[in-house]
N, C-alpha and C positions, 0 to 999 in steps of 0.2 A: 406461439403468441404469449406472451405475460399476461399473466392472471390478472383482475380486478384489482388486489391487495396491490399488486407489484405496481399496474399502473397510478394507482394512487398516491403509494409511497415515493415513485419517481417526481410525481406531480407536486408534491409536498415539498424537498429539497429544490428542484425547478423557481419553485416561489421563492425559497430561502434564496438562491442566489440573486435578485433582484434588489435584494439589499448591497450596500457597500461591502468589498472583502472583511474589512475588519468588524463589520454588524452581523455577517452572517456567520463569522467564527464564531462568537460571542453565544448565539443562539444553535451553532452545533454543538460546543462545549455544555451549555445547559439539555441539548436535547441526550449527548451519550451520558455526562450526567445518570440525568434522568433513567435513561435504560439500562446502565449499568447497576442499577440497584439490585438487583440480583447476581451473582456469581453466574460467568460463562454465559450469559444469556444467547452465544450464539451454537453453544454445545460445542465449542473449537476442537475443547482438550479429550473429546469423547467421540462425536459423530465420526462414521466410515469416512462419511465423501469430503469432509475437512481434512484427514487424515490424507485421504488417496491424493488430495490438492495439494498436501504439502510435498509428498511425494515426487508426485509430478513434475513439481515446481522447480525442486532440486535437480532432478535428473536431467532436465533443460537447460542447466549451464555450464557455457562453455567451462571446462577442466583447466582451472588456472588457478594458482594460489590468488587469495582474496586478502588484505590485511584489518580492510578498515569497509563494516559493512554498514548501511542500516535498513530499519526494517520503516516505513510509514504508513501508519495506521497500525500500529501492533496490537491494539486491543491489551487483551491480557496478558499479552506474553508468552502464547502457547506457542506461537512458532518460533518466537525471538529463543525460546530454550532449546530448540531442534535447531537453530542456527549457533548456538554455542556450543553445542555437543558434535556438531556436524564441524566448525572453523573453531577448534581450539585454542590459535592461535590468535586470531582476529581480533580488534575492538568492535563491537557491536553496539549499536545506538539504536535503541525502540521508541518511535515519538508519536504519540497520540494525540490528540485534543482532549482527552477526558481525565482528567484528576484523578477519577476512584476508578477507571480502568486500569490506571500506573499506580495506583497503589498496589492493588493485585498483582500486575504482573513484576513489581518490586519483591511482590513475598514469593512468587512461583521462583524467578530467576533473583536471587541477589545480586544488586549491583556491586559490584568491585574495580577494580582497575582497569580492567576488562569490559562489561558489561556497564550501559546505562542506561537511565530511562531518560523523554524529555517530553514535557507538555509543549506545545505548537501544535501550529496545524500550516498544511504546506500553501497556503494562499500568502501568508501573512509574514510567515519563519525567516527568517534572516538566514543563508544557506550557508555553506562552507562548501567549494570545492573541492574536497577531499576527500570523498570515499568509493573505491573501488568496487563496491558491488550498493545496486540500491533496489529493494522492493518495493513497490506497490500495487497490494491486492485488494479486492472488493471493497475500492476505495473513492475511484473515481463521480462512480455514478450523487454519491451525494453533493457534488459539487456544481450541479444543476446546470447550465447555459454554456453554451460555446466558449463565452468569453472566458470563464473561470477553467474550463477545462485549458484554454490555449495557457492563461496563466498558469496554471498549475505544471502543466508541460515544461513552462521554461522554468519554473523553480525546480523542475525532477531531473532536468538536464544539469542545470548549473550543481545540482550537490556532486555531480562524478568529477573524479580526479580524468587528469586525461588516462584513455585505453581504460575508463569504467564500463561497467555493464550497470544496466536497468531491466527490470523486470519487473510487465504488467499483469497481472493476472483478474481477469474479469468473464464475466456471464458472456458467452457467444450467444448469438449475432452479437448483442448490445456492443460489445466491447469493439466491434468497427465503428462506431460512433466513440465511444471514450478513449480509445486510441488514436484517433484520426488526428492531432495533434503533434502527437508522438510520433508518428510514422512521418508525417510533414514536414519534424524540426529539423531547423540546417545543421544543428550542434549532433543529430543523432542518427544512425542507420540500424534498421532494423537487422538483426542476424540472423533468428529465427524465429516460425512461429508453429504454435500445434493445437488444434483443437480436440478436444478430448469430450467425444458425448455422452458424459458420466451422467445418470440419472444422480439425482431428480435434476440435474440442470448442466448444461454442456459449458463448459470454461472453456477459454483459451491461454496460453501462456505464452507474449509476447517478449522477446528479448532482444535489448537494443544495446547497442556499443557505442562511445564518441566516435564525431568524424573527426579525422586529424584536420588538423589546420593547416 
């Protein structure tokens, strides 16, 4: 069961989405903001069970050249740097809603030809379908109500080129609820899934593929 913190902080964002999509970016962007005032605040680039998740995360996808990835919600750019050392080759797009998160992860990873950062956030973002590989981790749950979760679903489907892959990674059970969208969509089939009951909190790593048309 989730702790008192946890259901409260759920309860918090919950509210946030009751707002219009574009009022409640508005007030997520001021809330990471806000938390980002300190460096790493979530210990990305340091903690085990961050580390063992990124891991994880990697070793769950299907073995195919990637050209064009991105990461949403990168934070600081801890893992956006373990995906440019991991896809040499690739373009790589990190997009946050937080300004001084992307300043950071600007100075971790430099952008270049290769490498970008972009402030958005996936309710709102204007998509491109064009990239072969897409993550989204410990991302969803802030986007509070069904409705925003089915919207977000179809903005994370439309970024893939066709024959992309998507990959959710979220807090198990929770994530059969923030998933339930994604499993649902007509655009997407799931390929695989693993539950992994890492202390202090068991994840899951969902991975989806387009359906051909």
């Amino acid at each position: 069961m989730p702790s008192l913190p946890e259901l409260m902080h759920r309860t918090f964002f919950r509210t946030l989405s009751l707002l219009s999509p574009r009022g409640q970016a508005v007030v997520l962007r001021r809330y990471f903001d806000w938390w980002h005032r300190s460096p790493d605040p979530w210990k990305l680039s340091t903690d085990d069970y961050e580390q063992h998740k990124y891991r994880s995360t990697l070793e769950c996808l299907p073995a195919r050249p990637y050209q064009r990835i991105m990461e949403v919600g990168c934070s600081e750019g801890v893992f956006t740097g373990t995906l440019a050392k991991t896809y040499p080759e690739a373009e790589i797009t990190g997009v946050d809603v937080s300004e001084r998160a992307l300043e950071r992860a600007r100075a971790r990873v430099p952008e270049n030809g290769r490498v970008r950062f972009l402030q958005a956030d996936i309710l709102t973002h204007q998509v491109e379908p064009r990239y072969d590989l897409v993550f989204c981790s410990e991302t969803l749950y802030y986007l509070g109500r069904h409705d925003r979760l089915h919207r977000a679903s179809d903005q994370l489907s439309a970024l893939l080129a066709p024959d992309g892959v998507l990959v959710a990674v979220h807090p198990w059970p929770e994530a059969r609820r923030l998933h339930r969208f994604l499993d649902g969509h007509p655009s997407l089939s799931r390929l695989t899934e693993r539950v992994y009951t890492t202390p202090p909190r068991p994840f899951t790593v969902a991975v989806y593929g387009t359906t051909p048309a």
